[in-house]
Every structure is written in C-alpha cells, then in structure tokens.
C-alpha positions as CSV (number, residue, x, y, z in Angstrom):
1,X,0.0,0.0,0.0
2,X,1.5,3.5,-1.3
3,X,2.4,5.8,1.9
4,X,0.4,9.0,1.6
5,X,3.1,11.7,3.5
6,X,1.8,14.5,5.8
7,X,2.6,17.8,7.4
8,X,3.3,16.3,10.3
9,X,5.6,13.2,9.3
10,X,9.3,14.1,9.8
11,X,11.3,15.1,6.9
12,X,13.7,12.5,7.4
13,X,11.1,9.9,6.8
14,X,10.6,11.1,3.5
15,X,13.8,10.2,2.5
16,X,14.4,7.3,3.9
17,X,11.2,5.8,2.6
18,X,11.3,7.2,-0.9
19,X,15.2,8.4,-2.1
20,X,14.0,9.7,-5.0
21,X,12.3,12.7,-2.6
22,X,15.7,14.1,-2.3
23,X,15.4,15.7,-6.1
24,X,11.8,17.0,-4.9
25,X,13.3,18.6,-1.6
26,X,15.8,20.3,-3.0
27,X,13.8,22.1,-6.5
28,X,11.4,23.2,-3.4
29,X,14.4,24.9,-2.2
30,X,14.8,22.6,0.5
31,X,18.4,21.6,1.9
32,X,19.6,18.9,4.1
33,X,20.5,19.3,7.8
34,X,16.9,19.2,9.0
35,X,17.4,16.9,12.2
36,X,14.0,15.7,13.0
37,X,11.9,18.5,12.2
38,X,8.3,17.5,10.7
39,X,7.6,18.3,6.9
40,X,5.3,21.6,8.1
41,X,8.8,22.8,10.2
42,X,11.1,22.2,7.5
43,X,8.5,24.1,5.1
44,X,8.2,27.1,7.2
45,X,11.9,27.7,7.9
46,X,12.6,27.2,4.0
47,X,9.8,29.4,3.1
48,X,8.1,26.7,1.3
49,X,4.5,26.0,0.9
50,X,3.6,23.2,2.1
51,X,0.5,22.0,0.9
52,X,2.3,22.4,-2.5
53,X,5.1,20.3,-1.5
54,X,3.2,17.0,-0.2
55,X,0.9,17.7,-3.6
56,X,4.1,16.7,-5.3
57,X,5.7,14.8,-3.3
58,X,2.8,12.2,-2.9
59,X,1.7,13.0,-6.6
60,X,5.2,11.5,-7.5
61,X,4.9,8.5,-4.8
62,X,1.9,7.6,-5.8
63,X,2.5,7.6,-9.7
64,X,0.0,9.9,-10.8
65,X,-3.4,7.9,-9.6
66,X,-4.8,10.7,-7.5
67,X,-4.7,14.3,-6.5
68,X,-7.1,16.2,-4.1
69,X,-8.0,19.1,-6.4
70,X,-10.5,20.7,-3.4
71,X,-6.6,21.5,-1.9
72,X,-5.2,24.9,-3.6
73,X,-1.9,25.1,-4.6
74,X,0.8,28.4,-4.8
75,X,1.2,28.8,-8.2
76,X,4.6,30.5,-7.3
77,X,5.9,27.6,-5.2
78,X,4.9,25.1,-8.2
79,X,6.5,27.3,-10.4
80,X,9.6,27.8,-8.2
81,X,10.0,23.9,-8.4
82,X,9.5,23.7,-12.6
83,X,12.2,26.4,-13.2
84,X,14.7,24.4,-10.7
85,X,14.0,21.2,-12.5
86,X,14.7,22.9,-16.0
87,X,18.0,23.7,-14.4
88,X,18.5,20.5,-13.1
89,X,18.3,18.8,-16.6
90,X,19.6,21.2,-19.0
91,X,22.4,22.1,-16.6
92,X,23.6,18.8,-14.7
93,X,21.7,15.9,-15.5
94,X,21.6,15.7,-19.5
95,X,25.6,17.1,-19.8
96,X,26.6,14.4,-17.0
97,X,25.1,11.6,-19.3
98,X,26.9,13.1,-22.3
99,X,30.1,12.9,-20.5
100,X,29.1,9.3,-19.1
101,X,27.8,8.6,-23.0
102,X,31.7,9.7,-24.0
103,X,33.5,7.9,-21.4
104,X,32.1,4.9,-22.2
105,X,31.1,4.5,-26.4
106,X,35.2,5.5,-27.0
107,X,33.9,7.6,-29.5
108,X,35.1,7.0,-33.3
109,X,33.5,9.5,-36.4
110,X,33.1,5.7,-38.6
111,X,30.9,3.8,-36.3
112,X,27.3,3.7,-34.5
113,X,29.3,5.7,-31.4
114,X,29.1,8.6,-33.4
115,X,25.5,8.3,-34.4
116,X,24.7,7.8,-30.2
117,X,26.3,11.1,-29.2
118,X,25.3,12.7,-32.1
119,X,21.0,11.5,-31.7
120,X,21.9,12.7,-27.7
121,X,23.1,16.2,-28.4
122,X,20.0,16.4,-30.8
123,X,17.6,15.6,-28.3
124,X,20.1,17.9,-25.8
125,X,18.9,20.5,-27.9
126,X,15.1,19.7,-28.0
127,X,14.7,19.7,-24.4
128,X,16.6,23.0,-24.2
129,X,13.8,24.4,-27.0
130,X,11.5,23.1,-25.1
131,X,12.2,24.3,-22.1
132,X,13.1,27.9,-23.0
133,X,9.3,27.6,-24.4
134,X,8.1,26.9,-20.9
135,X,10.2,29.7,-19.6
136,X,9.6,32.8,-21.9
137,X,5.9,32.0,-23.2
138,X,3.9,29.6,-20.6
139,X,5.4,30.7,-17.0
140,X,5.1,34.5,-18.6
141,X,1.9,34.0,-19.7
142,X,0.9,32.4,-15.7
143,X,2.7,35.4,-14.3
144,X,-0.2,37.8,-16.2
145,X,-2.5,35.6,-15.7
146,X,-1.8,35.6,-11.6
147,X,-1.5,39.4,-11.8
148,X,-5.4,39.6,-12.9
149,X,-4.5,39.9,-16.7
150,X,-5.7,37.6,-19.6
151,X,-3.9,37.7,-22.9
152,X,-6.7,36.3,-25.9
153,X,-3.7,35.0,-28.1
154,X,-3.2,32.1,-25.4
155,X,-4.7,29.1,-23.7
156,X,-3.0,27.1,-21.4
157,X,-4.7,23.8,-22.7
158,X,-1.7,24.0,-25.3
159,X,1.0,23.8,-23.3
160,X,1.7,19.9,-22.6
161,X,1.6,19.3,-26.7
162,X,5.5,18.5,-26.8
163,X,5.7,16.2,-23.6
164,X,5.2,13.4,-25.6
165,X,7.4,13.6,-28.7
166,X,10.4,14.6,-26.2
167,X,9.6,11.4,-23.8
168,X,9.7,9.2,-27.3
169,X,13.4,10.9,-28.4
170,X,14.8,8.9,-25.2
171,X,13.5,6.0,-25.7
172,X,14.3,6.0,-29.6
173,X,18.4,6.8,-27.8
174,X,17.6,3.7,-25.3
175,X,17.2,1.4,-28.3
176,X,19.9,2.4,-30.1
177,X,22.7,1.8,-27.2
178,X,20.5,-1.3,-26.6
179,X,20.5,-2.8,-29.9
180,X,24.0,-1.2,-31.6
181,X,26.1,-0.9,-29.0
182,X,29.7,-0.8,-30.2
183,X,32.0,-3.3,-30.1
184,X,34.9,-1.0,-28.4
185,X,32.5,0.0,-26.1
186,X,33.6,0.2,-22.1
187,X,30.2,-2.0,-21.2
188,X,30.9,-1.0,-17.0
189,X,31.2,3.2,-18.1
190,X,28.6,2.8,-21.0
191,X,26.1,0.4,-18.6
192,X,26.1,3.2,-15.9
193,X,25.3,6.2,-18.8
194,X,22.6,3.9,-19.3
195,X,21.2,3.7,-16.4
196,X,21.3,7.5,-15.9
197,X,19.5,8.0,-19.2
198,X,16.7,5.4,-17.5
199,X,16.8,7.8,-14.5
200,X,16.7,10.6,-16.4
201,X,13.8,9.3,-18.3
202,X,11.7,9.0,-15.1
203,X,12.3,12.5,-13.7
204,X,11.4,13.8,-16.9
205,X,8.1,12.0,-17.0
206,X,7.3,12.9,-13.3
207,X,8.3,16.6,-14.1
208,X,5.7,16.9,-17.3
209,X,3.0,15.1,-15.1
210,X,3.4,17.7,-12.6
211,X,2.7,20.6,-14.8
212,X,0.0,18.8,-17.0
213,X,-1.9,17.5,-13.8
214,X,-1.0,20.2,-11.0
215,X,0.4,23.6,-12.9
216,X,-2.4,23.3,-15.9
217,X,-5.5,22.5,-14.0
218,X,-5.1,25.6,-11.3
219,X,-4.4,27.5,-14.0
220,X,-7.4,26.5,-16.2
221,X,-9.1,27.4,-13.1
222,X,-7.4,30.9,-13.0
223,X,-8.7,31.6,-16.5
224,X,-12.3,30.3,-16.1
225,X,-12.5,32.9,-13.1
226,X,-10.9,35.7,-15.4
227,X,-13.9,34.7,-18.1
228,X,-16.7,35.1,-15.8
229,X,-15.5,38.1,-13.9
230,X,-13.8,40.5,-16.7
C-alpha cells in the first residue's frame, strides 16, 4: 500500500522511505540538515509552501493515480520547483550523461558511437527548446495571468503538446545503445550512462506530469474565473 506523506511526518522519513524525494526537496528549495523536524517545520523555515510540496511529493509516490484538487496550490511555489528542475536537466543531469555517454562508447567519427552522441546532443537541444518555451511563453503567460491579466492570443490547454514527442526521443536513444552498442565500447562506463538515461527518463516524465496535472488545471481554473469576472 502507497504511503500517503503529511505535514506532520518528519522530513527524514521522506527520505528514507522514498530516495528519490531528495530531487523533490531540493527544487522546493529545500536543503539537508533538518534533524528531525516535521515536513510543516522544515516548510516554514525554508519558506516553502507546504500543501504544495506534499501535492508533489505524494503525486510523484503515488505515480499519478490521484490528486485532491479541493486543496489549492501556490502557483509560485509550483513554479519555483519547474524552473529548478529545468535547471537540473539542462544544466547537470543531460551534460553528466553526455560525458558518461563519452566515457564509455570510445567515441570513433566511422561507427554507430558517433550516431549515439550525435542522436543525444540532438535531443540535448530539443529539451533546451522546449524548455526555453516553458520559460519565456507559458510561465510569462501564468505570471499575467496571476496578476489579474488575460492575454486572448493564449490558452494554457496548449501547453503539454510536446511532452510526448520529447519522452519518445529517449527511448528511440535507449534502443539504439541497446540494440548497436559498439563493439569498443567500455560495457561497466557505457552500462552506468545507461542507467542514468533510465533515471533521467523517469524524472522527466514525473516533471511533465506535474505541470500537466497540478500547474495546468489551477491554471485552467485561473482563467475560467478571469472569463466570468472580466
């Protein structure tokens, strides 16, 4: 049975029952060296919100089966957490599997090694588009829309449109390692890149499910209000 977290379980507890909170914790803003303190004290010193941090955290724990809606959530806080994950991926996570992907294809201009970095730096740069998108159009867009404004040449129901093709571009780079890998290949050092990009792959799916099934309902609900109160 999935553990459903609360203000007043301890912080600690998160993390020792689900690792994977750590990434969660810290886009919140939230760093280690919390001692015991309870998820509600940990939330207030950091300045956190935290009905918005157990909506993720137990949205992620329990893989997206159910979310209270009748619970509102700070926009800002949400938002605060997106942007930090963009800068997780684009700025850490993606270039440490490109080095990992180097280290171990012993890259070579006349063979399928070539193709694998090349099909990475390509989706590198999808991502990036992708998430420069989210930046300068959606989260400007949710900034007006929080200040009372309501622009008519945008809809939020567009905004999860490219989740899907950039979830497919990994798994296409998954198949190829899996199917070609080279011959010269270091299997320990090309084995762990792998495993990253299988990481990688599951934060990236958890972080579009959090804006398609937090961010983009509240704000669908922002804009119905704008409608019917102009």
């Amino acid at each position: 049975m999935t553990r459903y977290y609360s203000p007043e379980d301890k912080m600690i507890t998160l993390i020792a029952e689900d690792y994977p909170l750590i990434q969660v914790m810290t886009r919140f803003g939230i760093r280690m060296g919390f001692g015991d303190k309870t998820v509600a004290e940990v939330c207030a010193e950091a300045g956190v919100d935290c009905n918005t941090f157990l909506a993720v955290v137990n949205f992620v724990v329990e893989g997206f089966t159910t979310f209270d809606n009748s619970r509102q959530l700070s926009i800002r806080s949400l938002m605060h957490y997106l942007k930090q994950s963009h800068i997780y991926f684009l700025e850490y996570c993606l270039p440490l599997i490109r080095r990992k992907l180097l280290d171990g294809i012993n890259l070579n201009t006349g063979d399928v090694s070539f193709l694998i970095l090349k099909f990475f730096d390509e989706y590198y740069r999808e991502v990036k588009t992708h998430m420069e998108y989210e930046e300068k159009t959606v989260f400007s867009y949710i900034e007006l829309i929080l200040n009372g404004q309501h622009p008519a040449n945008y809809k939020i129901a567009t905004y999860s449109d490219h989740h899907e093709q950039v979830a497919d571009k990994l798994r296409e780079l998954k198949n190829i390692i899996i199917k070609y890998c080279p011959a010269t290949a270091d299997a320990n050092l090309l084995n762990d890149a792998l495993y990253s990009i299988y990481r990688c792959e599951r934060e990236l799916e958890n972080h579009c499910k959090v804006e398609d099934y937090l961010l983009v309902p509240e704000i669908l609900r922002l804009e119905k209000g704008l409608t019917s109160n102009p």
